[in-house]
Biopython code that builds the backbone (N, CA, C, O; Angstrom):
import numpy as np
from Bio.PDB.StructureBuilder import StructureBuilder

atoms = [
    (1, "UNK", "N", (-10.009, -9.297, -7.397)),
    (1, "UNK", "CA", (-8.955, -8.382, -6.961)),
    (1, "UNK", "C", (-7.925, -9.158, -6.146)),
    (1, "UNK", "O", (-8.099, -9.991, -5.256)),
    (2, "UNK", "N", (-7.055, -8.775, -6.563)),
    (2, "UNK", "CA", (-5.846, -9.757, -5.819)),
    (2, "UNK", "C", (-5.206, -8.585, -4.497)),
    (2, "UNK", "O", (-5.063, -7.379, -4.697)),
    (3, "UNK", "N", (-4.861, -9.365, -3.036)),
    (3, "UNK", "CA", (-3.975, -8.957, -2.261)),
    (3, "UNK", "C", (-3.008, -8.485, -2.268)),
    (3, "UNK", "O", (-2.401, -8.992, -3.212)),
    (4, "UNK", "N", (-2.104, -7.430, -1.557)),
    (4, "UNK", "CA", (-0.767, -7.145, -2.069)),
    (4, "UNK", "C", (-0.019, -7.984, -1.098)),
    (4, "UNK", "O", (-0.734, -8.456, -0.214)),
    (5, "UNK", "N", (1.354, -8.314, -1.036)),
    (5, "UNK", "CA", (2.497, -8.912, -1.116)),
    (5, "UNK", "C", (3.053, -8.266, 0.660)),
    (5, "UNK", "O", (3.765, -7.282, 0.862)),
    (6, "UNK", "N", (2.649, -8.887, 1.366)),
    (6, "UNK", "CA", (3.350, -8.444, 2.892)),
    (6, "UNK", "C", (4.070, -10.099, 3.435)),
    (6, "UNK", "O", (3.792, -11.289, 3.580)),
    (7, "UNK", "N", (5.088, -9.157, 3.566)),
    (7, "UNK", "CA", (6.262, -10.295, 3.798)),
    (7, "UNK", "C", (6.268, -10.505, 5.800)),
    (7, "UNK", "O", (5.923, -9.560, 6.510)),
    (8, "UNK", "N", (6.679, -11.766, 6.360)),
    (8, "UNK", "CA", (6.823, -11.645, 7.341)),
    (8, "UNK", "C", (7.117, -10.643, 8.389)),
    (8, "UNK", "O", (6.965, -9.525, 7.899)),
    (9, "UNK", "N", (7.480, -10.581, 9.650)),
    (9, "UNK", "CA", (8.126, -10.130, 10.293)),
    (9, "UNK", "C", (9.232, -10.592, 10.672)),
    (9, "UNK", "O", (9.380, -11.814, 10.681)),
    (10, "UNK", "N", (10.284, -9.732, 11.080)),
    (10, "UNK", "CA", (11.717, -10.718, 11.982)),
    (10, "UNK", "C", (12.374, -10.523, 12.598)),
    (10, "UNK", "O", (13.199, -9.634, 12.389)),
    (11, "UNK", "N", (12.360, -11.165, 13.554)),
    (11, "UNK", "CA", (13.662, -10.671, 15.120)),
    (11, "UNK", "C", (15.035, -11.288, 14.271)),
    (11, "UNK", "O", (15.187, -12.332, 13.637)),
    (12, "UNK", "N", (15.902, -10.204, 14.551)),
    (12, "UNK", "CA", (17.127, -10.185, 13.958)),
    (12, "UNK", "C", (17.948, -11.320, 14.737)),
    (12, "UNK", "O", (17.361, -11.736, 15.736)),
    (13, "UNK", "N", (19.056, -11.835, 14.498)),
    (13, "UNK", "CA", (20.093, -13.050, 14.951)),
    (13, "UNK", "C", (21.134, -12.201, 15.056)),
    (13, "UNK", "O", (21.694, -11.992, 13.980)),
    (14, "UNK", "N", (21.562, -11.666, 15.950)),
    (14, "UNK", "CA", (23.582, -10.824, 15.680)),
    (14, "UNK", "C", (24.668, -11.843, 15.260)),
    (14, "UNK", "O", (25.861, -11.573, 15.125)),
    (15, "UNK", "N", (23.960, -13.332, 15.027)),
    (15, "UNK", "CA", (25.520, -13.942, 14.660)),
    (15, "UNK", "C", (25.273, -14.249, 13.135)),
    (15, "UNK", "O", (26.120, -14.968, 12.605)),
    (16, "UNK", "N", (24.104, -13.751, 12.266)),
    (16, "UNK", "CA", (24.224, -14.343, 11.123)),
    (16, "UNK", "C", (24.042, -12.548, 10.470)),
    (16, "UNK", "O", (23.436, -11.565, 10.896)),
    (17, "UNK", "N", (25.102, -12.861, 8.994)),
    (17, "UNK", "CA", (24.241, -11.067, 8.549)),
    (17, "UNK", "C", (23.299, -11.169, 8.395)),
    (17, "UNK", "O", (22.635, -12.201, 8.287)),
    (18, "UNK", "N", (22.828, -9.500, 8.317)),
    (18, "UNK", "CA", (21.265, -8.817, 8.388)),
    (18, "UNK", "C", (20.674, -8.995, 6.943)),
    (18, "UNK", "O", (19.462, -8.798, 6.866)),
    (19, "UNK", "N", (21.570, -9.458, 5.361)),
    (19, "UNK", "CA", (21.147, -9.735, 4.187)),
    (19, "UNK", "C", (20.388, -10.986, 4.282)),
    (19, "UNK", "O", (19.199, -11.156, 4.009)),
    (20, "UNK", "N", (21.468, -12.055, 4.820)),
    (20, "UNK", "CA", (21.074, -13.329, 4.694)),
    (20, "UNK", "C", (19.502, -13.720, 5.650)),
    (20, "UNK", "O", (18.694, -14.523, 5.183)),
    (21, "UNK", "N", (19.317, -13.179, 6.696)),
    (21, "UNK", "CA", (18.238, -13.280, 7.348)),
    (21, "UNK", "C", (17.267, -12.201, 6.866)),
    (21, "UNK", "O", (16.243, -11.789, 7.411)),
    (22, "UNK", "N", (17.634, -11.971, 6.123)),
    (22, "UNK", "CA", (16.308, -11.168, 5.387)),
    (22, "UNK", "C", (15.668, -11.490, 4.400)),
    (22, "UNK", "O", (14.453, -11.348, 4.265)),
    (23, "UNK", "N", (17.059, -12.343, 2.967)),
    (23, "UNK", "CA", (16.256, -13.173, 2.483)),
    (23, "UNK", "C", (16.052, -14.793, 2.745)),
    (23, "UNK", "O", (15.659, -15.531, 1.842)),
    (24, "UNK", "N", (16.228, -15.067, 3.505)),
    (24, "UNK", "CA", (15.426, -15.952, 4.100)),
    (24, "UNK", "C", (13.991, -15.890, 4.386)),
    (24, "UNK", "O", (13.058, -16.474, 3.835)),
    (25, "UNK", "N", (14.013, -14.905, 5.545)),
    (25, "UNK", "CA", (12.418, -14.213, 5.789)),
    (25, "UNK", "C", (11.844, -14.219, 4.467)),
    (25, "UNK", "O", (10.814, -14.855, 4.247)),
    (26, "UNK", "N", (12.584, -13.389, 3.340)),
    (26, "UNK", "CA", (11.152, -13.090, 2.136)),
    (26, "UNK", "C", (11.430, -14.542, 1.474)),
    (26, "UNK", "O", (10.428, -14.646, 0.766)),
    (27, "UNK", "N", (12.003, -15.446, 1.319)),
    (27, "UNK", "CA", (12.180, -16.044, 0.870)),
    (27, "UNK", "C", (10.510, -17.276, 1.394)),
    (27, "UNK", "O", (9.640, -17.828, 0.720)),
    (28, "UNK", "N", (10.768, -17.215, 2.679)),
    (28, "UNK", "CA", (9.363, -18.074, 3.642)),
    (28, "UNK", "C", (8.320, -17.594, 2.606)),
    (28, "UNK", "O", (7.718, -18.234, 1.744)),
    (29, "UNK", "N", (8.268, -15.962, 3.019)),
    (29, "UNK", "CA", (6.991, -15.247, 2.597)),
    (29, "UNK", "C", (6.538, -16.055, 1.307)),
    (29, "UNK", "O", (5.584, -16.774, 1.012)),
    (30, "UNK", "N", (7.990, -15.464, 0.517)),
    (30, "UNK", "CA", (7.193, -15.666, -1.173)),
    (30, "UNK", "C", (6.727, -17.481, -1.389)),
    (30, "UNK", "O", (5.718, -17.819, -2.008)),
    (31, "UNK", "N", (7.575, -18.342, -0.821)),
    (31, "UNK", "CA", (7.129, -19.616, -0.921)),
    (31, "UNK", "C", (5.877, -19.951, -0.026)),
    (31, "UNK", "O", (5.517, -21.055, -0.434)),
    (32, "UNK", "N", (5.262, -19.667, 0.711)),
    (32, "UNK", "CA", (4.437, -19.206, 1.500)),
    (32, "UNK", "C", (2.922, -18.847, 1.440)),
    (32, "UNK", "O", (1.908, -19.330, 1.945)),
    (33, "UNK", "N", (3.253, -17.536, 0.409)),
    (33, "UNK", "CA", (2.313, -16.714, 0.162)),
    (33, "UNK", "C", (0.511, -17.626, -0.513)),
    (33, "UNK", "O", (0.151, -18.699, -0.998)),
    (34, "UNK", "N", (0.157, -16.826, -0.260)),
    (34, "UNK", "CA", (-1.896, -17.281, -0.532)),
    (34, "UNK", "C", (-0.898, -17.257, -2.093)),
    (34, "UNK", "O", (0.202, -16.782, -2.380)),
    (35, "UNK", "N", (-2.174, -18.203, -3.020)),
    (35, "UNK", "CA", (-2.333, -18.447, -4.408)),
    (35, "UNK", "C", (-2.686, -16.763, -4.822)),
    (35, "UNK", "O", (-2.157, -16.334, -5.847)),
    (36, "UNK", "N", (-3.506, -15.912, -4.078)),
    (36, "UNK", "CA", (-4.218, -14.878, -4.796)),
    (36, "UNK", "C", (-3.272, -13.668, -4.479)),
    (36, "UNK", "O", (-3.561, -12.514, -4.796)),
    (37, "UNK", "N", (-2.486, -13.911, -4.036)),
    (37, "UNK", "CA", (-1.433, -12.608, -3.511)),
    (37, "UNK", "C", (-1.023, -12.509, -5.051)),
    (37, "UNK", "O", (-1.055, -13.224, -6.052)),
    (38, "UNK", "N", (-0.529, -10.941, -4.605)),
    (38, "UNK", "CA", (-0.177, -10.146, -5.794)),
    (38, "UNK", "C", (1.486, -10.497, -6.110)),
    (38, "UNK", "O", (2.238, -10.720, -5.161)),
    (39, "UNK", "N", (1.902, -10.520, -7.289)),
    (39, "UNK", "CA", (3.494, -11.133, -7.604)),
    (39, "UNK", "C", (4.217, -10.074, -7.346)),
    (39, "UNK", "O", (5.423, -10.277, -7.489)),
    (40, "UNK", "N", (3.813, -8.618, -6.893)),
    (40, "UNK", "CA", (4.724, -7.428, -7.009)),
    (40, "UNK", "C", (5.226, -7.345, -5.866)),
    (40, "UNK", "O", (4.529, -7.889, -5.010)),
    (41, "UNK", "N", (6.318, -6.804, -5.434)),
    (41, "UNK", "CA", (6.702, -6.917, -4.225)),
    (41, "UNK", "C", (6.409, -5.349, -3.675)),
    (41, "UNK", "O", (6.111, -4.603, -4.608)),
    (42, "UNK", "N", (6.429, -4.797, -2.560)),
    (42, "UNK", "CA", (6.993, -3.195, -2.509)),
    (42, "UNK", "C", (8.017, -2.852, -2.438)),
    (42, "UNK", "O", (8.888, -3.707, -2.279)),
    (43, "UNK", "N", (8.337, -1.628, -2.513)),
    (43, "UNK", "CA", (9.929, -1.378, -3.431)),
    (43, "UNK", "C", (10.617, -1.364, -2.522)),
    (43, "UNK", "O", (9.907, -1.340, -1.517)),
    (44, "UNK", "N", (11.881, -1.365, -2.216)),
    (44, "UNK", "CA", (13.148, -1.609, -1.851)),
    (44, "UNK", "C", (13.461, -0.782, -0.345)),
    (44, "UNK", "O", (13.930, -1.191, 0.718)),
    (45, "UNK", "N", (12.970, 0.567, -0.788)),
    (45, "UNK", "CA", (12.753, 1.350, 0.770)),
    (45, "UNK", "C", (11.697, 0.964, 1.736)),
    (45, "UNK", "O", (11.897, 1.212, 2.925)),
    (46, "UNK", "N", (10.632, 0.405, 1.379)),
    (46, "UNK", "CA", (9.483, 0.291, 1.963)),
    (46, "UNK", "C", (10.095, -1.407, 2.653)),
    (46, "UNK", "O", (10.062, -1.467, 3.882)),
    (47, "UNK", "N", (10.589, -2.625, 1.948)),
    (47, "UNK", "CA", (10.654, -3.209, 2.293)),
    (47, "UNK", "C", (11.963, -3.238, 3.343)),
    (47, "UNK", "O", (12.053, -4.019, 4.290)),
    (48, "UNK", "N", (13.021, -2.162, 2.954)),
    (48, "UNK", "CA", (13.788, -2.207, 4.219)),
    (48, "UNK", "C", (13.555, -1.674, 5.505)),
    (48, "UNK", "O", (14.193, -2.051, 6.488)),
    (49, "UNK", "N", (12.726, -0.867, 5.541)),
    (49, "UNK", "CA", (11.598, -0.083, 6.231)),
    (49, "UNK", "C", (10.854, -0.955, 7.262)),
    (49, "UNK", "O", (10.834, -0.764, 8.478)),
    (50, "UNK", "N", (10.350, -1.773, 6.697)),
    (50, "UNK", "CA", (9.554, -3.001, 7.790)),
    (50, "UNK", "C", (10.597, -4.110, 7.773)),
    (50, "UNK", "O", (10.144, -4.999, 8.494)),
    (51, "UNK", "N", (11.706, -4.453, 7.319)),
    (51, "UNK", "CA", (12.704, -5.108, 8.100)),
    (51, "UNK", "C", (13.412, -4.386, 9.144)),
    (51, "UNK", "O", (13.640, -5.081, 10.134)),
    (52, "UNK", "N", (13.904, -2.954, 9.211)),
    (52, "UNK", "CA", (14.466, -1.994, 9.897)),
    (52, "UNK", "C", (15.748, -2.194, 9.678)),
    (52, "UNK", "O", (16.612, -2.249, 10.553)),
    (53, "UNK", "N", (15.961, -2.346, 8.142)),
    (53, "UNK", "CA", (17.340, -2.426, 7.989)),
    (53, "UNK", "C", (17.897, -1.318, 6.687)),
    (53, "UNK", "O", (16.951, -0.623, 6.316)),
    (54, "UNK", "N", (19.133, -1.024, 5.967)),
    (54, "UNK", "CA", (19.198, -0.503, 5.019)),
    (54, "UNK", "C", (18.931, -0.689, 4.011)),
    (54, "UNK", "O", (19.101, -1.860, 3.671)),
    (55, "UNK", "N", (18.487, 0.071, 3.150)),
    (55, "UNK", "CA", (18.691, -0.059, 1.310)),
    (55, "UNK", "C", (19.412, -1.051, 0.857)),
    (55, "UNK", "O", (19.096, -2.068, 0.239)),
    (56, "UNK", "N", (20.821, -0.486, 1.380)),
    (56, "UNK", "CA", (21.922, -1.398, 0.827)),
    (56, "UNK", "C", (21.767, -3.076, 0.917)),
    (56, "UNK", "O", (21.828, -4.035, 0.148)),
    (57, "UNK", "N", (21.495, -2.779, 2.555)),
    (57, "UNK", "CA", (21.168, -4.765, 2.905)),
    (57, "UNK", "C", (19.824, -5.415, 2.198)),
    (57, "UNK", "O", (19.689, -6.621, 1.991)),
    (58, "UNK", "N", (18.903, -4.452, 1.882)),
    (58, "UNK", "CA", (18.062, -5.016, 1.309)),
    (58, "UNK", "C", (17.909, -5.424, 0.007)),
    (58, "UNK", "O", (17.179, -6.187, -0.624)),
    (59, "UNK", "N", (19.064, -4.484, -0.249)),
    (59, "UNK", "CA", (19.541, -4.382, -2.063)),
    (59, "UNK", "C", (20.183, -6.402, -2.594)),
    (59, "UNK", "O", (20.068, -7.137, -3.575)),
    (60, "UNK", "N", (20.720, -6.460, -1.435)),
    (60, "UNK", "CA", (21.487, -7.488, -1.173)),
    (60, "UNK", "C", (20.634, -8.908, -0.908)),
    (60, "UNK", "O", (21.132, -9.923, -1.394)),
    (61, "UNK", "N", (19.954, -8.977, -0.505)),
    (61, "UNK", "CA", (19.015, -9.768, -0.006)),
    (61, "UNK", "C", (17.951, -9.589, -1.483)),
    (61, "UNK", "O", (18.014, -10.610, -2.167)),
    (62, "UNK", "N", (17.349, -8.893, -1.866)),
    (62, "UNK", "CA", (17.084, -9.195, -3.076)),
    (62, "UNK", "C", (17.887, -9.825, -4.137)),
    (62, "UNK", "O", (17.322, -10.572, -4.937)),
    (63, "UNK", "N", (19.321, -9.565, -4.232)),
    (63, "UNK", "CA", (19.932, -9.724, -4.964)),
    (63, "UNK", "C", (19.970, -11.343, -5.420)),
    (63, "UNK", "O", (19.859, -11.956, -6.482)),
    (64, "UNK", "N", (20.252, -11.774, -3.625)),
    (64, "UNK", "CA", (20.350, -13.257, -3.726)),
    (64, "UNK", "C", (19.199, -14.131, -3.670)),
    (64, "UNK", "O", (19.195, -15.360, -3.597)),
    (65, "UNK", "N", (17.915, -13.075, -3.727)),
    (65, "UNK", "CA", (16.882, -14.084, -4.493)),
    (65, "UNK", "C", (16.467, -14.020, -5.940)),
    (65, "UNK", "O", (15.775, -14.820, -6.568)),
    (66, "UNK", "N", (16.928, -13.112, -6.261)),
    (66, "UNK", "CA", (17.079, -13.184, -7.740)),
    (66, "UNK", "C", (17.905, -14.002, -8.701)),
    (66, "UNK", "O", (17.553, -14.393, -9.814)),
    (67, "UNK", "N", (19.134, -14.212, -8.057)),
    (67, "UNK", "CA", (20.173, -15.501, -8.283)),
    (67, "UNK", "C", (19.270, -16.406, -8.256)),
    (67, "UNK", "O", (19.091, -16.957, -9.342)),
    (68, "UNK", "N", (18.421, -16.874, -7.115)),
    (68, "UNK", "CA", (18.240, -18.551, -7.010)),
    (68, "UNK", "C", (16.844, -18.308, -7.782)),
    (68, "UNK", "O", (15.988, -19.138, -7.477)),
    (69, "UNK", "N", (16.334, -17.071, -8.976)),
    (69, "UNK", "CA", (15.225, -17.713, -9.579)),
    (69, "UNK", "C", (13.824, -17.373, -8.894)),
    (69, "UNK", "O", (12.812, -17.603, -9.556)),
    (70, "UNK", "N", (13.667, -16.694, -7.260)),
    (70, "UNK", "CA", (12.648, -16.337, -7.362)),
    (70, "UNK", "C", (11.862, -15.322, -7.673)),
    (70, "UNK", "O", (10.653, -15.425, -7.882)),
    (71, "UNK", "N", (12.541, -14.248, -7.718)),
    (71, "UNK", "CA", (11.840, -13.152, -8.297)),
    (71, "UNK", "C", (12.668, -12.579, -9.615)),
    (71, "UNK", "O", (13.753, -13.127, -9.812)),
    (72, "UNK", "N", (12.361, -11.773, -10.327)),
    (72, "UNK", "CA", (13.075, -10.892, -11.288)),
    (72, "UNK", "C", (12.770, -9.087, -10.495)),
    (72, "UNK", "O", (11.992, -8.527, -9.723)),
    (73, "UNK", "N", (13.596, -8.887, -11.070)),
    (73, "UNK", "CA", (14.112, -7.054, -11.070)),
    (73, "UNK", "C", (13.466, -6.060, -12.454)),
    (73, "UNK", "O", (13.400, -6.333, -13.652)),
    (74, "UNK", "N", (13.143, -5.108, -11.863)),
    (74, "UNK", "CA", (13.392, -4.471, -13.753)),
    (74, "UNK", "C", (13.192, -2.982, -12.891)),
    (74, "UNK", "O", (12.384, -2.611, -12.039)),
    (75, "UNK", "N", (14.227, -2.415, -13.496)),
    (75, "UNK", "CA", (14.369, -0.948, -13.249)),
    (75, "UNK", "C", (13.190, 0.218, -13.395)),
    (75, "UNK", "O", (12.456, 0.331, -14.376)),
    (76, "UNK", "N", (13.177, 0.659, -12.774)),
    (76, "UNK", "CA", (11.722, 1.393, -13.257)),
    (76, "UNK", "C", (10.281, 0.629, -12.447)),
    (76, "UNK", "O", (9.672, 1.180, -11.531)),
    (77, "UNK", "N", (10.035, -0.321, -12.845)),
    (77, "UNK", "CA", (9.050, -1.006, -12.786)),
    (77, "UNK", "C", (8.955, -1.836, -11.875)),
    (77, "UNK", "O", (7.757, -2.119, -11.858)),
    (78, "UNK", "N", (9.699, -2.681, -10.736)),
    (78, "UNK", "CA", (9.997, -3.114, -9.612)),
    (78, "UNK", "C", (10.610, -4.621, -9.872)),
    (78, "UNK", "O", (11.384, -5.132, -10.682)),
    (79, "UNK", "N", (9.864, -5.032, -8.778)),
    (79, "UNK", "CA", (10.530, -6.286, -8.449)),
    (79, "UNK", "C", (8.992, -7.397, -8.224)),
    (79, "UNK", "O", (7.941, -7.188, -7.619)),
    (80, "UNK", "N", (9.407, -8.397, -8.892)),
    (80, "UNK", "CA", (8.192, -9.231, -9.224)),
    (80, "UNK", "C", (8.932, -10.547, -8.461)),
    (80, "UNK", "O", (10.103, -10.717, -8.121)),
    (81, "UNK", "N", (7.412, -11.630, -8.310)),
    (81, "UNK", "CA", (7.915, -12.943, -7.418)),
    (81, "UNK", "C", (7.529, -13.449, -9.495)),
    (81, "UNK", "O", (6.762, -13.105, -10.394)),
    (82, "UNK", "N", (8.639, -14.398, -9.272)),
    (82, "UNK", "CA", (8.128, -14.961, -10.521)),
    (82, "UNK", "C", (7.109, -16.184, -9.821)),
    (82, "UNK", "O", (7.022, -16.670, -8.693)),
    (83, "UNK", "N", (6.467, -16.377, -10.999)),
    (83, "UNK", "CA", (5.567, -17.594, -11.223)),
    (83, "UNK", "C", (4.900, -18.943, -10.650)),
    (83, "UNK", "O", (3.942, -19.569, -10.195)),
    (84, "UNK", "N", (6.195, -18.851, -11.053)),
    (84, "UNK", "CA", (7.078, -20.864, -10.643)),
    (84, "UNK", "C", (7.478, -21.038, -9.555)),
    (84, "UNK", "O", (7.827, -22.129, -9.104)),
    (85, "UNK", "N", (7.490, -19.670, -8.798)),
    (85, "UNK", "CA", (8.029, -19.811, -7.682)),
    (85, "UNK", "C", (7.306, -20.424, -6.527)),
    (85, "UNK", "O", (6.552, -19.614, -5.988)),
    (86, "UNK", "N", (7.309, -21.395, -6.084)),
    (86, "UNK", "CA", (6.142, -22.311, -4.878)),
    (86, "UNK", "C", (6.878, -22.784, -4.396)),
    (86, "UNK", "O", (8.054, -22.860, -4.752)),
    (87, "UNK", "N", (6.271, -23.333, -3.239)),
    (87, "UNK", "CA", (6.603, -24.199, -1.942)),
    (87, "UNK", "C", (7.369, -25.375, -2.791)),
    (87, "UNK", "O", (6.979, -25.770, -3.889)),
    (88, "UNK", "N", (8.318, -25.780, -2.224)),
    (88, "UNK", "CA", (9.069, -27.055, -3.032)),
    (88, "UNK", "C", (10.134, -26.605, -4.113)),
    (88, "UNK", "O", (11.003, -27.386, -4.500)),
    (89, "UNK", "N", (10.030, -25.374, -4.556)),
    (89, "UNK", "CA", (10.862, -24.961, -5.328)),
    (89, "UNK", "C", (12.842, -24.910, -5.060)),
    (89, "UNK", "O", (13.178, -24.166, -4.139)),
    (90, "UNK", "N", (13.477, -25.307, -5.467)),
    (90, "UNK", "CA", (14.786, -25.653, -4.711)),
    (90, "UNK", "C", (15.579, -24.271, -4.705)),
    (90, "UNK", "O", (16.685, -24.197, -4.170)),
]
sb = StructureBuilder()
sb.init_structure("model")
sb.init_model(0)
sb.init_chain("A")
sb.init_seg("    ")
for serial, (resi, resn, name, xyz) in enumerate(atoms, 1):
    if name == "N":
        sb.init_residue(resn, " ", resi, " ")
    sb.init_atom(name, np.array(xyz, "f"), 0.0, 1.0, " ", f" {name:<3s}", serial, name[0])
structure = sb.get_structure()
């Protein structure tokens, strides 16, 4: 049985935005994470929820880890860490 997917915690910075320090944070997590953790993430409210930030910013912060390749999206069905994604990954 595999673990589910809990991303850091994070004291906010007021001089950098609240997107960019968020994916950063999941960004640690997912490069980070145990071998046996689960690739699914929790969905979008839940994870802005334990950042204490909005939808929107979180929408955003996913967005730009999906650009650089670490996770994929799929409507309906969530948001996955891809694979390949490990420590060292650029």
């Amino acid at each position: 049985m595999t673990s589910s997917f809990a991303p850091d915690s994070l004291v906010l910075n007021r001089k950098l935005p609240l997107w960019y320090q968020v994916s950063q944070s999941l960004r640690a997590s997912i490069l980070g994470r145990a071998p046996e953790a689960s690739l699914r993430l929790p969905t979008e409210e839940r994870l802005a929820a334990h950042y204490g930030v909005s939808v929107l910013t979180m929408r955003q912060a996913l967005k730009e880890l999906e650009e650089e390749g670490l996770i994929s999206r799929h409507r309906r069905r969530g948001t996955f860490i891809e694979p390949g994604a490990r420590r060292g990954a650029p």
